[in-house]
C-alpha positions, 0 to 999 in steps of 0.5 A: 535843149535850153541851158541856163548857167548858174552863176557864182554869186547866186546865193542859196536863197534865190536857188529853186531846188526841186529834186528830192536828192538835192533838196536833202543836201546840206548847203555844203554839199549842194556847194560841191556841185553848183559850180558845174551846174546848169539848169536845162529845159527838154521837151517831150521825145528829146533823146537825152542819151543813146544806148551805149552812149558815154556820159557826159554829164548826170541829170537830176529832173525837176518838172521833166519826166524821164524814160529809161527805154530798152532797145532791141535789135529789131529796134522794138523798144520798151520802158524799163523805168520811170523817172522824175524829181525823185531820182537821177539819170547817171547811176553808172558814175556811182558805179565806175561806168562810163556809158549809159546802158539804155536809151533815156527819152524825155517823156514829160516836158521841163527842168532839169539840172545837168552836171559834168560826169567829171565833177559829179565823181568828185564831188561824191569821192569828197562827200561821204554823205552825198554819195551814201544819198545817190547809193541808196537812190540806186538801190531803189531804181534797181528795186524798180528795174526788178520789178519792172522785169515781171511786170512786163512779163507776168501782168495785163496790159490794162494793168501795167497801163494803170500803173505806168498813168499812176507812176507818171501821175505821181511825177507831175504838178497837176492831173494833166500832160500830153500823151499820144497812144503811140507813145504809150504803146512804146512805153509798154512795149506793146501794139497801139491797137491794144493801148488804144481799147485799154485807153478807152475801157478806163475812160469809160470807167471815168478813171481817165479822160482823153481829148486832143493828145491830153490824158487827164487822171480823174480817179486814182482809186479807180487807177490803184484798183486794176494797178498790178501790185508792182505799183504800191511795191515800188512806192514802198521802195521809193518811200524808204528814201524819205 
């Protein structure tokens, strides 16, 4: 993990924002929190945070794809959330939570910027607005993590693997990013044997294509068309953001 300090006569202007929840503040509000930033580069597989580990500092990615992953005892794991340049990691702050409950796992490789815990709690203590923004974005993360717990439950796996690609896709630039069917399998909380027919079936069906670790979405209709329903339901509730 790289970091990159801002510095204090950085001016609004030369400051790339590329997150949806920062780019909605004012320059005011980004103000109360840009003394504490720090733009910090993760690769893929990087553990962020361990289950139960205390947090240090909140995340909001900007080119990174984080994974919110449920461990089990057994250390079986799979993916109770996808998130990218919509959301944040560190909603117990919001919630007088001092540890993060799941293991976060870089999925995507890239930016993101990272905060003290401390100055983020006051920041949304001293910013009606800022924290009304991260309350409602909790609400939908909470939306996915329900929706999430049928999915997992109730949908095939080609299914949930055309919505996991989709929701991915979305949190992106470009069609195409390193995935290993291990990696997958682990997302999906199922045997690689299994990812490895799904894989194949949809890139036979040309929605797909794979060569060398690289997944490359060809045809997201196709992908919607086999998606479970939890894929449009959370993008309706992610959409009531903007």
């Amino acid at each position: 993990m790289m970091n990159s300090q801002l510095s204090m006569i950085d001016t609004q202007s030369q400051i790339q924002i590329r997150n949806t929840l920062l780019e909605k503040l004012s320059v005011e509000e980004r103000n109360s929190l840009f003394p504490g930033m720090e733009l910090t580069e993760f690769s893929p597989k990087e553990t962020v945070y361990s289950p139960r580990q205390s947090l240090a500092h909140a995340y909001f990615p900007e080119t990174c794809v984080m994974s919110l992953i449920t461990v089990l005892e057994d250390g079986s794991e799979i993916e109770a959330a996808t998130i990218g340049n919509e959301g944040m990691i560190g909603i117990p702050l919001l919630l007088a939570g001092d540890q993060m409950p799941s293991k976060v796992v870089c999925q995507i490789g890239g930016s993101a910027w990272r905060i003290p815990a401390d100055e983020l709690i006051k920041a949304v203590e001293k910013d009606a607005v800022l924290f009304l923004n991260l309350r409602r974005y909790a609400q939908a993360l909470f939306d996915l993590l329900a929706q999430s717990t049928a999915c997992n439950r109730l949908h095939t796996i080609e299914q949930r693997c055309a919505r996991w690609l989709l929701s991915t896709h979305d949190r992106i630039e470009g069609d195409t990013f390193f995935l290993t069917h291990e990696f997958l399998a682990t997302m999906l909380g199922v045997r690689r044997p299994g990812v490895s027919l799904v894989a194949k079936s949809l890139q036979d069906s040309g929605f797909v294509s794979y060569k060398h670790g690289k997944m490359t979405i060809r045809d997201r209709n196709g992908l919607e068309g086999i998606s479970c329903e939890c894929y449009a339901a959370v993008r309706e509730s992610y959409g009531r953001l903007n």
